[in-house]
MDAnalysis code that builds the backbone (N, CA, C; Angstrom):
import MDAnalysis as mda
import numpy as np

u = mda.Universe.empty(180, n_residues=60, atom_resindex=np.repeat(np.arange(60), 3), trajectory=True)
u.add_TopologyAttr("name", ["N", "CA", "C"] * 60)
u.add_TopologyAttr("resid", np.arange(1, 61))
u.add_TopologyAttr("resname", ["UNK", "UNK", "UNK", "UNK", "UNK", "UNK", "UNK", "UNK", "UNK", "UNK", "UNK", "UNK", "UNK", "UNK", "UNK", "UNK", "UNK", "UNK", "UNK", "UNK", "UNK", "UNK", "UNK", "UNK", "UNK", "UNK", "UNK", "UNK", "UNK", "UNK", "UNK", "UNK", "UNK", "UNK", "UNK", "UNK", "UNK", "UNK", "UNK", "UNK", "UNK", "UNK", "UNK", "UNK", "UNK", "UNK", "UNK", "UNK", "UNK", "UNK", "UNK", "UNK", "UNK", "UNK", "UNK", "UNK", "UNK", "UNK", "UNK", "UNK"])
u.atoms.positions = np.array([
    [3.389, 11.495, -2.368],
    [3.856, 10.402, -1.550],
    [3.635, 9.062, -2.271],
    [2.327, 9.008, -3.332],
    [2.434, 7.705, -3.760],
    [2.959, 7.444, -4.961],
    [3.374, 8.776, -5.290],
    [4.299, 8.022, -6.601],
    [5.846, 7.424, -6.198],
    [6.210, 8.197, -4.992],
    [7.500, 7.966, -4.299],
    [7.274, 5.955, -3.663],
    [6.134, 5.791, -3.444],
    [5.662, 4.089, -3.279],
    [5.532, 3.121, -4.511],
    [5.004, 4.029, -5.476],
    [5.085, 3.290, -6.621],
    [6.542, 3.252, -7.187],
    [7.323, 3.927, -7.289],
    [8.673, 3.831, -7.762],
    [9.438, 3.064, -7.066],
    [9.129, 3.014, -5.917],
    [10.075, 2.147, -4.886],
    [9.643, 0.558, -5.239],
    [8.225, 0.328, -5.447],
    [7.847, -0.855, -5.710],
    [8.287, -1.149, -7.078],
    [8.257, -0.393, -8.145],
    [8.701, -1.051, -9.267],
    [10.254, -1.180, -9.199],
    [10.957, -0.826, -8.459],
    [12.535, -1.030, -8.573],
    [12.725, -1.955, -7.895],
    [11.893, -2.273, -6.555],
    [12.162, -3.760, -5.576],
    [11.546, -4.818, -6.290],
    [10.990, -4.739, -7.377],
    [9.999, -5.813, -8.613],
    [11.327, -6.209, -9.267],
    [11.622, -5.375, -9.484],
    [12.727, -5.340, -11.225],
    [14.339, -5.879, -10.383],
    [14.221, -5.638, -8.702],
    [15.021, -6.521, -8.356],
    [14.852, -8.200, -7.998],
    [14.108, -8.100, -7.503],
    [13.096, -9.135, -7.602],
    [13.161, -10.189, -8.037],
    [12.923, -10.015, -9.921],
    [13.046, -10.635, -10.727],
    [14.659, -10.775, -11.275],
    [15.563, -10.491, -10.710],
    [16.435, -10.780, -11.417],
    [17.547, -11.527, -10.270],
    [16.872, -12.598, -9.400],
    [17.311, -13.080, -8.414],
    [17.495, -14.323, -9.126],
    [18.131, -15.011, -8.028],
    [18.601, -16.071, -9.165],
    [17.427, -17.254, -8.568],
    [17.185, -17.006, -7.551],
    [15.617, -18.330, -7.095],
    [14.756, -17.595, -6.627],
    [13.759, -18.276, -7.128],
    [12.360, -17.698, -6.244],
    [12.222, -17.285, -5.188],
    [13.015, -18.228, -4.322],
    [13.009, -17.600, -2.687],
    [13.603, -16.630, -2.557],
    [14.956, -16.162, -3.118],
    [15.716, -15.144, -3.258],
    [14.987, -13.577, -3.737],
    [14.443, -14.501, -4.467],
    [13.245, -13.301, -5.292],
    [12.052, -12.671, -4.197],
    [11.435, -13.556, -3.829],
    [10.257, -13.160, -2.378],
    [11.024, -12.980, -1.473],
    [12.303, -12.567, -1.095],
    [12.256, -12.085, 0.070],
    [13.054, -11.147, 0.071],
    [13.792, -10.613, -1.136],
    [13.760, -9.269, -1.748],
    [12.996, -8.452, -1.736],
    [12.001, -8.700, -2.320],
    [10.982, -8.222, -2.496],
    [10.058, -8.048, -1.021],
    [10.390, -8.586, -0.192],
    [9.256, -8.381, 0.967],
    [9.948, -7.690, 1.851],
    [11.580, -8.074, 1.894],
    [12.545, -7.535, 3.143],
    [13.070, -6.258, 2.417],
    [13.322, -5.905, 1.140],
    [13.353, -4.340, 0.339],
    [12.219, -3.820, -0.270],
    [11.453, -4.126, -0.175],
    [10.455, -3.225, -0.497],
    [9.195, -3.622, 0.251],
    [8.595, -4.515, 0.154],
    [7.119, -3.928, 1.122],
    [7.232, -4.100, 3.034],
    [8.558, -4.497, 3.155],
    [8.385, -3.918, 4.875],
    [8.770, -2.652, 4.643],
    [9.933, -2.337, 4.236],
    [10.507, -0.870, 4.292],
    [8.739, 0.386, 3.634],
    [8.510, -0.305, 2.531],
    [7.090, 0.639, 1.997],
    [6.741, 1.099, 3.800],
    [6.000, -0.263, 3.678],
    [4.691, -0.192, 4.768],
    [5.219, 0.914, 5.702],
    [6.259, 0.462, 6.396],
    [7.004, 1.468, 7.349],
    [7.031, 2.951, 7.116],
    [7.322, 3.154, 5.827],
    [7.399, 4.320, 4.885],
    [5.743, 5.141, 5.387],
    [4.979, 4.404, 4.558],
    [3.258, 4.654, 4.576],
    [2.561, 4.813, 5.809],
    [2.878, 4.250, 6.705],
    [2.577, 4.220, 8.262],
    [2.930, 5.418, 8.715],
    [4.369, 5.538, 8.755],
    [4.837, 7.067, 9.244],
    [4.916, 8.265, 8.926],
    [4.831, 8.477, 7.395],
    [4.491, 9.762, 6.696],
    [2.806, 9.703, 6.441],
    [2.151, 8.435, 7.182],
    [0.169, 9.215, 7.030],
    [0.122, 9.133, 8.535],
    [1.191, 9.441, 9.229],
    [0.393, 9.683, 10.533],
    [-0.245, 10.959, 11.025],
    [0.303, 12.173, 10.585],
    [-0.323, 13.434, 10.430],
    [-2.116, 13.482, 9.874],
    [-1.475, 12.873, 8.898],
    [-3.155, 13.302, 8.167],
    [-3.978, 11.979, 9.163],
    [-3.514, 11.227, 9.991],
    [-4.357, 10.170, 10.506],
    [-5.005, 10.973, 11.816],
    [-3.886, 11.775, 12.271],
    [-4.512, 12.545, 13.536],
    [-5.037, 13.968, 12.427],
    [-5.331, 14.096, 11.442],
    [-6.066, 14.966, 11.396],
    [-7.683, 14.338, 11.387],
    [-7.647, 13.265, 10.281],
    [-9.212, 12.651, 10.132],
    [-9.625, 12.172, 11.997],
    [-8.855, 11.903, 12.711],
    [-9.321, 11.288, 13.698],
    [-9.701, 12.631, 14.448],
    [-8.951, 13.985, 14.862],
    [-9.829, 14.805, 15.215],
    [-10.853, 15.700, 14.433],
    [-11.469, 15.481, 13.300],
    [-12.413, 15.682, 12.034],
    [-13.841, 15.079, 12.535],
    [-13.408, 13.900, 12.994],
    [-14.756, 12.775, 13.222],
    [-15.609, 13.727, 14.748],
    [-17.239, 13.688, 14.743],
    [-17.645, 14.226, 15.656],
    [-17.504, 13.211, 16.541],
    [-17.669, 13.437, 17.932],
    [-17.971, 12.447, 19.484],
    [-19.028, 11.381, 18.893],
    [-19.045, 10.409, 19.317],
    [-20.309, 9.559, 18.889],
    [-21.263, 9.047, 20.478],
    [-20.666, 10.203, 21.222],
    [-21.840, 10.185, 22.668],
    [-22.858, 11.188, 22.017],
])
Protein backbone atom coordinates (compact mmCIF):
# COMPACT_ATOMS: atom_id res chain seq x y z
CA UNK A 1 0.00 0.00 0.00
CA UNK A 2 2.85 2.39 0.57
CA UNK A 3 4.64 2.11 -2.33
CA UNK A 4 1.25 2.65 -4.26
CA UNK A 5 1.46 6.36 -1.88
CA UNK A 6 4.81 6.89 -2.69
CA UNK A 7 4.32 6.68 -6.46
CA UNK A 8 1.31 8.67 -6.41
CA UNK A 9 3.26 11.36 -4.51
CA UNK A 10 6.16 11.43 -6.75
CA UNK A 11 3.96 11.87 -9.93
CA UNK A 12 1.67 14.72 -8.14
CA UNK A 13 5.51 16.34 -7.29
CA UNK A 14 6.72 16.01 -10.89
CA UNK A 15 3.29 17.61 -11.68
CA UNK A 16 3.66 20.03 -9.43
CA UNK A 17 6.66 21.33 -10.57
CA UNK A 18 5.92 21.81 -13.92
CA UNK A 19 3.06 24.36 -13.29
CA UNK A 20 3.52 27.43 -14.55
CA UNK A 21 3.08 29.46 -10.81
CA UNK A 22 3.58 28.53 -7.56
CA UNK A 23 0.08 28.72 -6.67
CA UNK A 24 -0.75 26.54 -9.54
CA UNK A 25 1.92 24.32 -8.29
CA UNK A 26 0.48 24.03 -4.38
CA UNK A 27 -2.66 23.33 -5.25
CA UNK A 28 -1.91 20.59 -7.58
CA UNK A 29 -0.20 19.20 -5.46
CA UNK A 30 -2.62 19.38 -2.44
CA UNK A 31 -6.02 19.03 -4.57
CA UNK A 32 -4.13 15.78 -6.71
CA UNK A 33 -2.30 14.31 -4.52
CA UNK A 34 -2.33 14.73 -0.77
CA UNK A 35 -6.25 15.09 -0.35
CA UNK A 36 -6.90 12.26 -2.75
CA UNK A 37 -3.57 10.25 -0.72
CA UNK A 38 -5.02 10.98 2.67
CA UNK A 39 -8.47 9.74 1.52
CA UNK A 40 -6.68 6.81 -0.07
CA UNK A 41 -4.74 6.00 3.52
CA UNK A 42 -7.76 6.58 5.71
CA UNK A 43 -9.86 4.06 3.86
CA UNK A 44 -7.68 1.20 2.91
CA UNK A 45 -6.16 1.29 7.00
CA UNK A 46 -9.47 1.06 8.23
CA UNK A 47 -9.46 -2.75 8.55
CA UNK A 48 -6.24 -3.07 10.18
CA UNK A 49 -7.56 0.05 12.48
CA UNK A 50 -10.48 -2.14 13.71
CA UNK A 51 -8.14 -4.84 14.04
CA UNK A 52 -5.48 -2.96 16.54
CA UNK A 53 -8.53 -1.41 18.22
CA UNK A 54 -10.05 -4.87 19.05
CA UNK A 55 -6.20 -6.21 20.00
CA UNK A 56 -6.03 -3.51 22.84
CA UNK A 57 -7.20 -5.12 26.36
CA UNK A 58 -10.36 -3.16 28.38
CA UNK A 59 -8.58 -0.59 30.47
CA UNK A 60 -11.44 -1.15 33.39
Amino acid sequence: MYVIAIAWLYVTILMAATETTVVAGILTLVFYGLAPLALFLWLFGTPQRHRNKAKLPDAE
